[in-house]
C-alpha positions as CSV (number, residue, x, y, z in Angstrom):
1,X,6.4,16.7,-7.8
2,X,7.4,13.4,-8.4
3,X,10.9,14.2,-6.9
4,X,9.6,16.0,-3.6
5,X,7.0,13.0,-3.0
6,X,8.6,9.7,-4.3
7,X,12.5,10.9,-4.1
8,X,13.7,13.5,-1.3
9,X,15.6,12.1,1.4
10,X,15.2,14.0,4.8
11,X,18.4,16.3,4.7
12,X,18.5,19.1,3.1
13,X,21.2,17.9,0.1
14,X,19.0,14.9,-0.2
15,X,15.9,17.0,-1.1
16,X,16.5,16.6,-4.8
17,X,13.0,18.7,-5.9
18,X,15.3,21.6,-4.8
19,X,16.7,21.5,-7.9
20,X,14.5,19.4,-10.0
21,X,15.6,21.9,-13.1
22,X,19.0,21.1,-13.1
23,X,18.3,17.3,-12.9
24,X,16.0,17.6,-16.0
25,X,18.6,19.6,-17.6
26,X,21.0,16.8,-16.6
27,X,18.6,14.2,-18.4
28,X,18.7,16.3,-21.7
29,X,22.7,16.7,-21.2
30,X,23.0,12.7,-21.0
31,X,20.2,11.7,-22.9
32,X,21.5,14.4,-26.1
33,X,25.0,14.9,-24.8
34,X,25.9,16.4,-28.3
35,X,23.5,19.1,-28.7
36,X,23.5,20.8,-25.4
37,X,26.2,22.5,-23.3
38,X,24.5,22.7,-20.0
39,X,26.5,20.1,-18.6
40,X,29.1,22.3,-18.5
41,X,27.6,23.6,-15.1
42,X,27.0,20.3,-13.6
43,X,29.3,18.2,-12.0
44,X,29.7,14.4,-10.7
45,X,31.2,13.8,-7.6
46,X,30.9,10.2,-6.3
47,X,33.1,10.8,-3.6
48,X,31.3,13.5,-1.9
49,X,28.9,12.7,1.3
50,X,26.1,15.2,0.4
51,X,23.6,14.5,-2.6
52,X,24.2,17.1,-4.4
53,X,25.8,20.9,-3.5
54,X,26.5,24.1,-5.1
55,X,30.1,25.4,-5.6
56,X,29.7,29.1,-7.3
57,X,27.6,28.7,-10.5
58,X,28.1,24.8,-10.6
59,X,25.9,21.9,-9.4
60,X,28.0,19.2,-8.6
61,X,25.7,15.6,-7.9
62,X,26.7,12.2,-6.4
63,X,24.8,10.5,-8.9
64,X,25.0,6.8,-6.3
65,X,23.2,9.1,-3.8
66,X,20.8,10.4,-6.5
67,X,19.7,6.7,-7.7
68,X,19.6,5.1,-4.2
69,X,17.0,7.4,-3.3
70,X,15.3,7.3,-7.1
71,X,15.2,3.4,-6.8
72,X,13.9,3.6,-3.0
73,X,10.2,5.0,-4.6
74,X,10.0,1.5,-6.0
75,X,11.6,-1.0,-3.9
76,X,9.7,-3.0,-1.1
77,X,6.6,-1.2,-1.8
78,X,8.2,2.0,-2.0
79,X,6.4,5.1,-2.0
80,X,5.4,5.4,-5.8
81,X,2.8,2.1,-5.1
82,X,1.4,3.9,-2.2
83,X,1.2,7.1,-4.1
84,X,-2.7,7.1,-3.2
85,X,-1.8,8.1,0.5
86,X,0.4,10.9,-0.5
87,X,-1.3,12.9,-3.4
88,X,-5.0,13.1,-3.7
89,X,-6.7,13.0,-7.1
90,X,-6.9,17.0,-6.9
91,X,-3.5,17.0,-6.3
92,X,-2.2,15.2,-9.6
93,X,-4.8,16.9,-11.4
94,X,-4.1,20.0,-10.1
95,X,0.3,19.7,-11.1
96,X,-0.8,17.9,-14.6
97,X,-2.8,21.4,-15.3
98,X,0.2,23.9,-14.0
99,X,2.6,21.6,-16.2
100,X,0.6,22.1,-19.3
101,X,0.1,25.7,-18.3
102,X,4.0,26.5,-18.0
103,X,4.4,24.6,-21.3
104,X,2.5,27.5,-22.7
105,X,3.8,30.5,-20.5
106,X,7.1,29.5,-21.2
107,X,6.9,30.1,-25.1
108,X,5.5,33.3,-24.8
């Protein structure tokens, strides 16, 4: 949610809630490098005009492109402080509910 409101650019390899579970995998790959091997299926390209882009089974990511857009919800009075005019209180309720939810469904 916070990726398809706050983040996603308007082309298609900008839309990063596409593939918001291989960026939170990414986050467990750099924030606990040593325990997990799924960055083996993601790759860095800083060269690379898109985003991000599939090759095969791999997710390769420009992470510059990634943080210009993930530092754009906050600057100049950036979308996250106007967050009132893009999600209504039913709305954030309604994704903190399915989160918790999945939490559960997920483990059984």
């Amino acid at each position: 949610m916070y990726l398809e409101h706050f983040v996603d650019g308007d082309t298609p390899d900008t839309k990063f809630s596409t593939i918001a579970a291989e960026i939170h995998e990414w986050r467990n790959v750099i924030a606990h490098r040593w325990l997990n091997v799924a960055g083996h299926d993601i790759g860095y390209d800083l060269n690379m005009l898109e985003g991000w882009k599939k090759e095969g089974n791999s997710l390769l990511i420009n992470p510059k492109i990634y943080l210009d857009h993930f530092l754009s919800a906050f600057e100049n009075g950036g979308r996250i402080y106007r967050y009132e005019q893009i999600l209504t209180t039913d709305q954030m309720l309604e994704d903190a509910k399915q989160r918790l939810i999945s939490k559960y469904l997920d483990e059984a």
